[in-house]
C-alpha positions in Angstrom: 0.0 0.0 0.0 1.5 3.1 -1.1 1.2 6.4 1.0 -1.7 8.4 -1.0 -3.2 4.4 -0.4 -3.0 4.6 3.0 -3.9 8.6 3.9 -7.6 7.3 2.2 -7.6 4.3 4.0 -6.7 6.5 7.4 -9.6 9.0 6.5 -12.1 6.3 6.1 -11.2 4.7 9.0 -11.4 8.1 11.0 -14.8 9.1 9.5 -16.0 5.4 10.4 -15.2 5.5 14.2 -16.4 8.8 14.6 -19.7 7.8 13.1 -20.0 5.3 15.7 -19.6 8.2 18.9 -21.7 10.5 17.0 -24.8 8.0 16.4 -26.4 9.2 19.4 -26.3 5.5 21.1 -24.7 4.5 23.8 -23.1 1.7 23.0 -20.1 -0.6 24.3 -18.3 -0.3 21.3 -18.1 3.7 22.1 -14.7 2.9 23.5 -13.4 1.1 21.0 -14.6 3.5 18.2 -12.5 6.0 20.6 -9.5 3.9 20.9 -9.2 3.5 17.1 -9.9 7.4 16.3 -7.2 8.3 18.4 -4.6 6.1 16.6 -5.9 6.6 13.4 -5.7 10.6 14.3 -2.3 10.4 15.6 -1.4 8.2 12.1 -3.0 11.4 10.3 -0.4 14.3 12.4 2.4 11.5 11.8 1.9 11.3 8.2 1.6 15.5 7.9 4.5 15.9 9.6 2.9 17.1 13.0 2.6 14.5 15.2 3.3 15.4 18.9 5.4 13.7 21.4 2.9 11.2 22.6 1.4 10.3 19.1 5.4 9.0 18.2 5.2 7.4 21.4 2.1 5.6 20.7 3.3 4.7 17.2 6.8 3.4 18.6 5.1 1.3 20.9 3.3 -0.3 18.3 6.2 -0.7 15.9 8.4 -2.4 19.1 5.8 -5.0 19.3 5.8 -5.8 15.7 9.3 -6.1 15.9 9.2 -8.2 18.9 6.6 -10.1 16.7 9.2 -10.9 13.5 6.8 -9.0 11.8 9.4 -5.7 11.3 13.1 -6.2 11.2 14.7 -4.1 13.6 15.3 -1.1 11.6 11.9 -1.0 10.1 8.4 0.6 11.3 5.4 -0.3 10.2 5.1 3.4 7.9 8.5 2.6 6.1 8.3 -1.7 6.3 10.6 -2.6 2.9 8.3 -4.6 0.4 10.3 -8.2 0.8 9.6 -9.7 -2.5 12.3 -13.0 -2.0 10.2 -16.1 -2.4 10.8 -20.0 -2.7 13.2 -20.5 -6.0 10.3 -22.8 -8.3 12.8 -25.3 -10.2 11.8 -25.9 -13.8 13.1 -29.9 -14.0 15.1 -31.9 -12.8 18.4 -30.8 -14.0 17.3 -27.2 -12.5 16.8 -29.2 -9.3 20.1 -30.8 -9.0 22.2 -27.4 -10.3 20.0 -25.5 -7.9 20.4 -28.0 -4.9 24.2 -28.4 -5.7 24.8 -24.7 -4.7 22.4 -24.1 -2.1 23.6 -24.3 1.8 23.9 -25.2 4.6 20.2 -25.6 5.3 18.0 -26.1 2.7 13.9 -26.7 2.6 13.0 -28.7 -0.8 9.0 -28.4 -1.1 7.5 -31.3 -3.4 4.6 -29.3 -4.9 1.2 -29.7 -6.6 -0.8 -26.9 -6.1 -4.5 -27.0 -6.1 -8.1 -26.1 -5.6 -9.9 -28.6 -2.8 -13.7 -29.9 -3.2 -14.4 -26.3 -1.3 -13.3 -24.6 -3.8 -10.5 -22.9 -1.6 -6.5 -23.5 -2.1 -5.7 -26.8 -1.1 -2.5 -28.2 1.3 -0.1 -27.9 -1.6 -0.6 -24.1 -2.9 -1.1 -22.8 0.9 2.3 -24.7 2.2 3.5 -23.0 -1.3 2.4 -19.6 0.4 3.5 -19.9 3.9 7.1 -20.5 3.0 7.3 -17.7 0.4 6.1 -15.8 2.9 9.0 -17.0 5.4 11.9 -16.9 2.4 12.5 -13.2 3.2 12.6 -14.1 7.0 15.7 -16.3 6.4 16.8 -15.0 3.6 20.4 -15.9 3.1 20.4 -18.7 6.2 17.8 -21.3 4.4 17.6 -22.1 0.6 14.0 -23.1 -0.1 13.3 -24.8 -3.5 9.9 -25.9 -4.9 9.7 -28.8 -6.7 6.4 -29.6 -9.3 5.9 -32.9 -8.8 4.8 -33.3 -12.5 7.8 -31.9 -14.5 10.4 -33.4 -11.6 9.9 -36.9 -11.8 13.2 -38.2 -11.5 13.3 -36.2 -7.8 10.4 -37.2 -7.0 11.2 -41.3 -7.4 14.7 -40.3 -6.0 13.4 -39.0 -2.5 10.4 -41.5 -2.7 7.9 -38.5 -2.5 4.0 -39.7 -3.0 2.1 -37.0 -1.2 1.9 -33.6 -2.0 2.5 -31.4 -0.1 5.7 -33.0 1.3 8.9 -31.0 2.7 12.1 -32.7 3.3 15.0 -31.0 5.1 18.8 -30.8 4.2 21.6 -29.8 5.9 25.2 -29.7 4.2 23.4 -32.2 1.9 22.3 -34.7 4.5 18.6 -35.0 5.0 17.3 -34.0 8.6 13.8 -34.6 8.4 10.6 -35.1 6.2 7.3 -34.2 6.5 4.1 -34.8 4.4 1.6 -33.2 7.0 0.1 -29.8 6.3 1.7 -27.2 8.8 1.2 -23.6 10.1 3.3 -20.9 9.4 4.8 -21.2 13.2 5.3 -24.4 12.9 8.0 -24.0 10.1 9.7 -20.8 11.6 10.1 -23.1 14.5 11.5 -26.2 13.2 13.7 -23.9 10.4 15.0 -22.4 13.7 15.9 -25.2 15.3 17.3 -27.1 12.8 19.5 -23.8 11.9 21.4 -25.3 15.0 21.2 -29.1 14.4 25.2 -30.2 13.2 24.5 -33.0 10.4 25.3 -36.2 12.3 27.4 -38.8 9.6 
């Protein structure tokens, strides 16, 4: 969301809360409504240039605890976060695979993929592992190599590694595999296990 983007977004959101302590009703949600307005106000002097001391205070403590969430890096704020666009590398066959896997270490994530639509209509295990770890590339960007693997132009890697489920994730470290898995995880789930293994020394 750009900054024009995001002033509208800010306007809209002040006009809504005020509409709700305006309405004449007294309602529970009055404090709410009045919580929000006076973020979104202090957003709107912060973004003119005319914020006071305890609107920058209110927006620092809110970027600390998105930084103490691994949303932010350290150096970022939630008004100047870097657009992260480093994603899972997508191998084309199975050549790409074994150049790609050849240079990639220590710890690398290979993701056997065959993304989907379920009987719901919604994206199935495969595309929404696919997601998650794009999502978690820039997190460990230059620490973990993850590659994607379509199961139906990588057949040779797929009989290699015995993979018969989709999604399935296997593990490597300095080319030794750690662990598999062909369970659907959360997000948290793999920023945990990623972190852990980070530390795991390949046993021989």
């Amino acid at each position: 969301m750009i900054k024009a983007e995001f002033e509208v977004f800010i306007e809209e959101r002040i006009k809504l809360a005020a509409q709700f302590l305006t309405d004449g009703k007294a309602s529970a949600r009055d404090d709410m409504a009045e919580g929000k307005l006076s973020v979104f106000l202090a957003l709107r002097r912060a973004l003119a240039g005319k914020g006071t001391a305890q609107d920058l205070g209110m927006l620092d403590a809110i970027n600390d605890s998105l930084q103490a969430l691994d949303i932010l890096d350290p150096k970022e704020t939630f008004l100047n976060r870097k657009e992260k666009t480093v994603k899972a590398i997508t191998v084309s066959d199975d050549d790409d695979f074994n150049s790609q896997f050849s240079k990639a270490s220590p710890l690398v994530l290979v993701e056997f993929s065959r993304p989907g639509i379920n009987k719901q209509g919604e994206p199935d295990h495969s595309k929404r592992t696919g997601t998650i770890l794009d999502e978690l590339a820039p997190e460990f960007e230059g620490k973990v190599v993850m590659l994607r693997v379509p199961m139906d132009s990588c057949e040779a890697t797929v009989q290699q590694y015995k993979v018969v489920v989709a999604p399935t994730v296997i593990f490597f470290k300095n080319g030794i595999k750690l662990e598999e898995t062909a369970d659907f995880h959360l997000k948290f789930w793999f920023r945990t296990e990623i972190q852990k293994l980070l530390d795991v020394a390949p046993s021989n």
